[in-house]
C-alpha positions, -999 to 999 in steps of 0.1 A, spaced: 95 -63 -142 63 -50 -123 32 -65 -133 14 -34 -140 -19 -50 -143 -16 -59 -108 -9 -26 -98 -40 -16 -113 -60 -45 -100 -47 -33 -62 -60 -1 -61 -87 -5 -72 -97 -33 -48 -89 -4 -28 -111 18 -42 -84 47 -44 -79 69 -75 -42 70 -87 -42 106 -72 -51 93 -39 -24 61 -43 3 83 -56 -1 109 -25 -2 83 0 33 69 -16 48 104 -19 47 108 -57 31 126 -81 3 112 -99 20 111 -130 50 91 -121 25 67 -103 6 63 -140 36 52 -153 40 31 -131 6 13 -141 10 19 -179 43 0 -176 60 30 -192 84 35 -159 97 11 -136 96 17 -101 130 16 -80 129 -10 -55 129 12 -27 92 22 -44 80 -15 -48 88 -25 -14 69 2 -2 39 -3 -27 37 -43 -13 37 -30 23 8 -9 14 -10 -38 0 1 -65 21 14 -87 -7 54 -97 -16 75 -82 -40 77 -116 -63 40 -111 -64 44 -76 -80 68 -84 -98 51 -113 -119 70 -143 -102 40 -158 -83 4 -157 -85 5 -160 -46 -1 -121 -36 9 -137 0 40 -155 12 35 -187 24 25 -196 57 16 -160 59 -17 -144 62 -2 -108 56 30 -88 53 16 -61 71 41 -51 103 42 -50 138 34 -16 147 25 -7 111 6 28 105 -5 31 69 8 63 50 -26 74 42 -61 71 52 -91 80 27 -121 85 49 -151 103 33 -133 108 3 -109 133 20 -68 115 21 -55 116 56 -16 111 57 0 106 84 11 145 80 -24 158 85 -39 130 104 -50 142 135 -31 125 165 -65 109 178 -67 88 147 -26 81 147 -35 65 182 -69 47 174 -45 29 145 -21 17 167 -45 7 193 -61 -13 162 -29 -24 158 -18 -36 189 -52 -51 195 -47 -75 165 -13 -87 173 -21 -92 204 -51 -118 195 -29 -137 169 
């Protein structure tokens, strides 16, 4: 079952407002309370996608480690990975209004990080 504390806990480290988290996922905002009320449970196509935002595992979302990380790891995050959203400002850039400038200054970020691992 997803530890909706967590969930809470995560965005807000974050500093994103459950309209902002819930956008960048592709849900409404009030599916995405649900979700941190504990009223609904995410399918697991959803939680995967909710660890890949925060760069934690599923089991840690799901209440079956306090380890947010896997071990040996030092993220989850992706080759390649471009985040789904982007609040800058306070205005939410998704990657369908996100000006292609920014889509390549991510990946260059990216790359740039791999590359120095």
């Amino acid at each position: 079952m997803l530890q909706a504390d967590r969930l809470v806990a995560l965005r807000k480290e974050k500093g994103l407002l459950q309209k902002e988290l819930a956008k960048i996922l592709g849900l409404e905002r009030t599916t995405y309370a649900k979700y941190e009320k504990g009223g609904i449970q995410p399918p697991n196509d959803m939680i995967i996608k909710i660890a890949a935002y925060f760069s934690v595992t599923t089991d840690y979302l799901l209440g079956q480690t306090t380890n947010p990380m896997p071990p040996g790891k030092e993220s989850v995050v992706q080759d390649n990975f471009i985040p789904d959203g982007i609040v800058y400002k306070g205005k939410l850039y998704t990657v369908d209004n996100m000006p292609p400038e920014v889509k390549a200054f991510i990946d260059m970020i990216g790359k740039t990080y791999i590359e120095d691992r």
